[in-house]
N, C-alpha and C positions, 0 to 999 in steps of 0.2 A: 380699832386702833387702841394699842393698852395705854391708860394715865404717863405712864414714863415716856412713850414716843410723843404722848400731846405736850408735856412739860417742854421735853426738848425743841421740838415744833415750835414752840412759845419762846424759848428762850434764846432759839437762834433767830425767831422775824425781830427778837427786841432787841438784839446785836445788832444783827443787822441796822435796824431803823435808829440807833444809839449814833453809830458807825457816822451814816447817812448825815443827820444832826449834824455833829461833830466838824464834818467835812464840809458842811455849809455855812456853819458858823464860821470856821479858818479862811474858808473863800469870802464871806463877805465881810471879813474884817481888812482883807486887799484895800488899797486905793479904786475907785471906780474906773479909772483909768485901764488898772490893770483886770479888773472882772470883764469889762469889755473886751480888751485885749486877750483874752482865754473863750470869749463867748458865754461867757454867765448872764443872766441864767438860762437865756437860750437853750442852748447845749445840754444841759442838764435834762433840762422839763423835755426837749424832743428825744434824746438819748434814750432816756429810761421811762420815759411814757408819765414822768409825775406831775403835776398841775398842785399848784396851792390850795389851801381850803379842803382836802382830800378829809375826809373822815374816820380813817384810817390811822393808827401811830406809824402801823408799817409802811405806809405809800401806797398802800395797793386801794384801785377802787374799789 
């Protein structure tokens, strides 16, 4: 794999994981009322397979 595919590699998992962030901070500034009523963060952690504490910036175990 040449330096240029690994950068890109790199810079679209920290998009992504930027992205992710972003979108859970805006959900959990909701009322709790309304997180429950969407199923947060249920929904999330079984959806996309992520668990808290991950060691990982991207989510991935």
């Amino acid at each position: 794999m040449s330096i240029i595919a690994s950068i890109g590699r790199i810079a679209a998992e920290f998009s992504a994981a930027r992205a992710r962030h972003h979108t859970e901070r805006t959900i959990r500034s909701l009322p709790v009322e309304l997180q429950k009523d969407i199923g947060w963060p249920d929904a999330f952690n079984l959806q996309n397979g992520l668990r808290r504490g991950s060691d990982s910036w991207t989510g991935k175990h």
